[in-house]
C-alpha positions in Angstrom: -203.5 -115.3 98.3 -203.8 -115.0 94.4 -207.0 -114.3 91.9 -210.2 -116.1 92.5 -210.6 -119.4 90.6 -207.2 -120.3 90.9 -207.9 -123.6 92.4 -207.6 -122.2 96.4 -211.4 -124.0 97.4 -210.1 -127.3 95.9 -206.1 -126.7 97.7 -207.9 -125.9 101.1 -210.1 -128.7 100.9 -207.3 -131.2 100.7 -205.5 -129.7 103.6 -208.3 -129.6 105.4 -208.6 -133.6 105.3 -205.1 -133.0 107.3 -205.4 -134.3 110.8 -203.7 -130.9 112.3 -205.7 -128.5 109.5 -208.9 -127.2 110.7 -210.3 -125.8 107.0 -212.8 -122.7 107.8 -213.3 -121.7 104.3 -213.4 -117.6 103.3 -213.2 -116.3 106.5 -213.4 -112.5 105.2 -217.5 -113.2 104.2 -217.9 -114.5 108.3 -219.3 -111.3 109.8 -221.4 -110.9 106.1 -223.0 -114.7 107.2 -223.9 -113.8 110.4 -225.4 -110.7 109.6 -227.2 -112.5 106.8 -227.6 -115.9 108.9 -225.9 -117.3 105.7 -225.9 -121.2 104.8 -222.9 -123.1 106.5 -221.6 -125.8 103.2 -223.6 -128.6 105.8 -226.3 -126.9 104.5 -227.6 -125.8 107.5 -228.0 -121.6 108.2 -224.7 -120.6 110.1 -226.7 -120.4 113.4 -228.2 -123.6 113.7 -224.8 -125.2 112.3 -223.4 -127.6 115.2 -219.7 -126.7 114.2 -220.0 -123.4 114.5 -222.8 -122.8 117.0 -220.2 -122.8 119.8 -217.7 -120.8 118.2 -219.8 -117.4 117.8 -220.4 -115.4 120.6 -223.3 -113.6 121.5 -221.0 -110.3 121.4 -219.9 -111.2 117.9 -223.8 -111.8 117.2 -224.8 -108.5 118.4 -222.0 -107.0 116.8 -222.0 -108.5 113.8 -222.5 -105.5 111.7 -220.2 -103.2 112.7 -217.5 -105.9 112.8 -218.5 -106.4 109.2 -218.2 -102.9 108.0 -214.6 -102.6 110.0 -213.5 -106.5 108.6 -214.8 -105.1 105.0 -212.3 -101.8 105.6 -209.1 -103.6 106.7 -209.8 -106.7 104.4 -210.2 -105.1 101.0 -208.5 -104.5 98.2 -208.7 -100.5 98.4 -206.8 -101.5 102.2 -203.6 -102.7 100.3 -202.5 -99.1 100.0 -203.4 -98.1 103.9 -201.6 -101.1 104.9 -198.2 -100.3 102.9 -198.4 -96.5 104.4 -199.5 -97.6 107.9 -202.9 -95.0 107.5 -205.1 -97.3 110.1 -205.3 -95.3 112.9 -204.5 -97.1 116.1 -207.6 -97.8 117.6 -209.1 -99.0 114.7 -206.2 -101.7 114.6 -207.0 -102.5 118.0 -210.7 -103.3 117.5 -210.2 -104.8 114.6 -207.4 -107.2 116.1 -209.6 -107.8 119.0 -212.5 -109.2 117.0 -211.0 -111.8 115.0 -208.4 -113.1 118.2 -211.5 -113.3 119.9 -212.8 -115.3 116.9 -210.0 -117.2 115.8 -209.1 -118.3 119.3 -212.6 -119.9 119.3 -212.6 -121.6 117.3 -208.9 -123.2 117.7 -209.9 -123.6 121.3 -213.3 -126.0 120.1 -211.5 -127.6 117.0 -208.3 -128.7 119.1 -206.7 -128.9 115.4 -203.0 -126.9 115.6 -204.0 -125.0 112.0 -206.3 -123.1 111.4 -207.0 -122.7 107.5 -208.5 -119.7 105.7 -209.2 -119.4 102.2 -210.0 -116.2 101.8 -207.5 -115.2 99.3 -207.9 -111.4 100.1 -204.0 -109.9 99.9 -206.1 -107.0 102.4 -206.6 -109.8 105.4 -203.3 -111.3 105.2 -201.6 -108.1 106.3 -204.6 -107.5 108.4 -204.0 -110.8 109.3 -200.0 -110.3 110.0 -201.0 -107.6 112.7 -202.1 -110.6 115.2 -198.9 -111.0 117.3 -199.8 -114.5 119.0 -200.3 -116.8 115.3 -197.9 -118.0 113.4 -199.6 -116.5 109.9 -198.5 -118.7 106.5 -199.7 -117.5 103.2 -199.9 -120.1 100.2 -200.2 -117.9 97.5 -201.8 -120.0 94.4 -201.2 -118.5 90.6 -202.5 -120.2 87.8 -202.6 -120.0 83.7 -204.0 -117.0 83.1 -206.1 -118.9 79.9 -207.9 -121.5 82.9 -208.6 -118.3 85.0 -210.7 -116.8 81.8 -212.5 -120.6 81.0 -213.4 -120.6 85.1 -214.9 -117.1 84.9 -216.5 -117.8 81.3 -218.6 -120.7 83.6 -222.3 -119.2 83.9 -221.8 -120.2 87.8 -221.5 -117.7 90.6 -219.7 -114.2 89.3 -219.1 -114.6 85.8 -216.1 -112.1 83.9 -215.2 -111.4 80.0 -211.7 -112.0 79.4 -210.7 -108.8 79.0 -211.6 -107.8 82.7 -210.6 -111.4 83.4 -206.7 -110.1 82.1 -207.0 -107.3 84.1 -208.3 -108.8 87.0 -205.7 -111.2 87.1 -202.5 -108.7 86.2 -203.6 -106.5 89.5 -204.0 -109.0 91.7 -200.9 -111.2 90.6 -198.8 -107.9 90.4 -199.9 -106.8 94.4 -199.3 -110.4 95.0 -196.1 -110.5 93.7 -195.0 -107.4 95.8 -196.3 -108.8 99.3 -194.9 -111.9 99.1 -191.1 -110.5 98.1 -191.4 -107.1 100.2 -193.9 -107.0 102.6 -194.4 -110.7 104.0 -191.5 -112.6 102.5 -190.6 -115.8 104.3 -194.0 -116.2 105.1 -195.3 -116.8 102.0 -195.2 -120.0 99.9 -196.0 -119.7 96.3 -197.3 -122.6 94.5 -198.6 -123.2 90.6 -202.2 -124.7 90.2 -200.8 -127.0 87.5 -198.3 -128.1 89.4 -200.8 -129.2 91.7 -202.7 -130.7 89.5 -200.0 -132.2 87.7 -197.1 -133.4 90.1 -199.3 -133.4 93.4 -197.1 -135.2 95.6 -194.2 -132.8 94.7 -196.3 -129.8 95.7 -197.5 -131.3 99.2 -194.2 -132.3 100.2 -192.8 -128.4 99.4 -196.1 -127.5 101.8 -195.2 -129.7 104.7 -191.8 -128.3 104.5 -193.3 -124.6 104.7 -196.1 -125.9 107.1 -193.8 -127.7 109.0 -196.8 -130.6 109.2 -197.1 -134.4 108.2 -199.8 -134.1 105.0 -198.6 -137.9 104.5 -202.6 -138.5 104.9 -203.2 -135.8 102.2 -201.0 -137.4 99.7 -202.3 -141.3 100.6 -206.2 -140.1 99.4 -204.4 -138.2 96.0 -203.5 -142.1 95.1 -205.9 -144.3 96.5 -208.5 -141.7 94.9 -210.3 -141.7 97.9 -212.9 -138.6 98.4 -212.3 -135.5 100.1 -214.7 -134.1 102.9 -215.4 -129.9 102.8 -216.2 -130.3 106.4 -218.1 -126.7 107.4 -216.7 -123.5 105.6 -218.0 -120.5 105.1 -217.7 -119.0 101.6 -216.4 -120.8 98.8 -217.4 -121.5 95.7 -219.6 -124.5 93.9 -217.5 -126.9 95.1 -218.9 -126.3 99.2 -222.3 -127.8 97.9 -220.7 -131.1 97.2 -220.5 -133.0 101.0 -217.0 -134.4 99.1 -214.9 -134.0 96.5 -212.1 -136.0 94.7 -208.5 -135.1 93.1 -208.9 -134.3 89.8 -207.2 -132.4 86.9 -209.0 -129.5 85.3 -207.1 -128.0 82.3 -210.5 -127.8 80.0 -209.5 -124.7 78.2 -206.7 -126.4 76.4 -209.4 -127.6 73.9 -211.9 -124.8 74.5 -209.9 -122.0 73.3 -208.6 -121.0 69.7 -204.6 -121.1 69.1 -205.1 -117.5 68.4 -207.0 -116.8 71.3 -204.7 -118.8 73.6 -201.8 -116.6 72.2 -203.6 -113.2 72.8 -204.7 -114.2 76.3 -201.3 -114.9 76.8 -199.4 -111.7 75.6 -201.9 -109.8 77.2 -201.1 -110.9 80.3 -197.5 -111.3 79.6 -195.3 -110.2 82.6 -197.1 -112.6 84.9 -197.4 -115.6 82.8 -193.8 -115.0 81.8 -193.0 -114.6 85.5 -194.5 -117.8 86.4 -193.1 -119.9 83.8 -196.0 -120.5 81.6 -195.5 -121.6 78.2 -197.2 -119.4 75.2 
């Protein structure tokens, strides 16, 4: 869970160089690259990609539209609400949980990996998600400085925001956020600081193999030899998925980009969740 340029591509990536993690990128788009016959990050279109050619079904082909349209209503944001009032009739849940055990089963089946990792971020498709009675669902939910959420979305790359929708953006999801992961899904959800990450790695991937109950001892080895990630095949994701591998790296650019007025504005404006989160004005 959390906003989008929080850092989740990058997190998921290194897990998924985890022996037991299979990484399938933002699986809330899957149904919108089938219909679409979308680009796989191999580079290959999603139905000619070997990875995922025996995972999709002819069903989910055929029915890859109306799956979309009923994934789209359970997954987003406007479903938060229908979720926390239980408004999804019952057949609808049915279908709905149907499709993606079908799917998910799959591709755990082909993969033979334990985990499977989604980085959709969508607060929508984890209680969608939580529905599924046979998974063990985990939810890392990834905050970051409000002030490196605005320089990410100031990048002329994929959806761009101003800073001002950027606060706002950031307050509504973090807020929702904040409720599921204390109310709704509690001691399922891990919540972890990007600069933390970035900052004391090791420290964050032993809290995750606690909460994952999984040996990420390779994960941590690559952080220090600085050896390269792989992004395997995901769907989704953002710049980083047309990169065949990435490395560890720290990205705190807006510390020099922004004014100290502006850095002090961006920060009272978003107050309650920087405060929250222990960020420093």
């Amino acid at each position: 869970m959390g906003t989008g340029r929080s850092g989740t591509t990058a997190l998921a990536t290194f897990l998924g160089n985890n022996k037991e993690i299979q990484n399938i990128g933002e699986m809330h788009q899957f149904f919108e690259h089938i219909d679409e016959n979308k680009e796989c990050s191999c580079g290959k279109q999603i139905n000619e990609c070997d990875f995922w050619d025996n995972k999709i079904s002819n069903n989910l082909i055929q029915s890859s539209t109306k799956n979309r349209i009923l994934s789209e209503k359970f997954e987003s944001h406007s479903s938060i609400v229908k979720h926390i009032l239980q408004l999804f009739s019952k057949k609808e849940i049915e279908e709905y949980l149907e499709i993606h055990q079908q799917l998910l089963s799959a591709i755990q089946l082909d993969s033979e990996k334990t985990t499977l990792l989604d980085s959709s971020k969508y607060i929508g498709r984890a209680l969608a998600l939580d529905k599924l009675e046979n998974i063990d669902l985990k939810v890392i939910y990834v905050v970051r400085d409000v002030r490196g959420v605005i320089n990410s979305f100031s990048k002329n790359v994929q959806t761009s925001k101003k800073p001002l929708s950027t606060i706002f953006y950031y307050l509504i999801i973090n807020s929702v956020a904040e409720f599921v992961a204390k109310i709704l899904l509690r001691k399922k959800v891990v919540k972890i600081r990007y600069e933390d990450l970035i900052y004391s790695p090791l420290k964050v991937f032993s809290k995750l193999e606690l909460f994952l109950k999984l040996d990420l001892t390779g994960v941590k080895n690559k952080i220090i030899d600085k050896q390269p990630f792989l992004l395997g095949h995901i769907v989704g994701g953002n710049r980083l998925k047309k990169n065949k591998e990435i490395y560890f790296r720290k990205d705190v650019s807006w510390e020099d980009k922004f004014s100290l007025v502006s850095r002090v504005c961006y920060y009272i404006l978003a107050f309650p969740i920087m405060f929250l989160n222990r960020y420093k004005l």
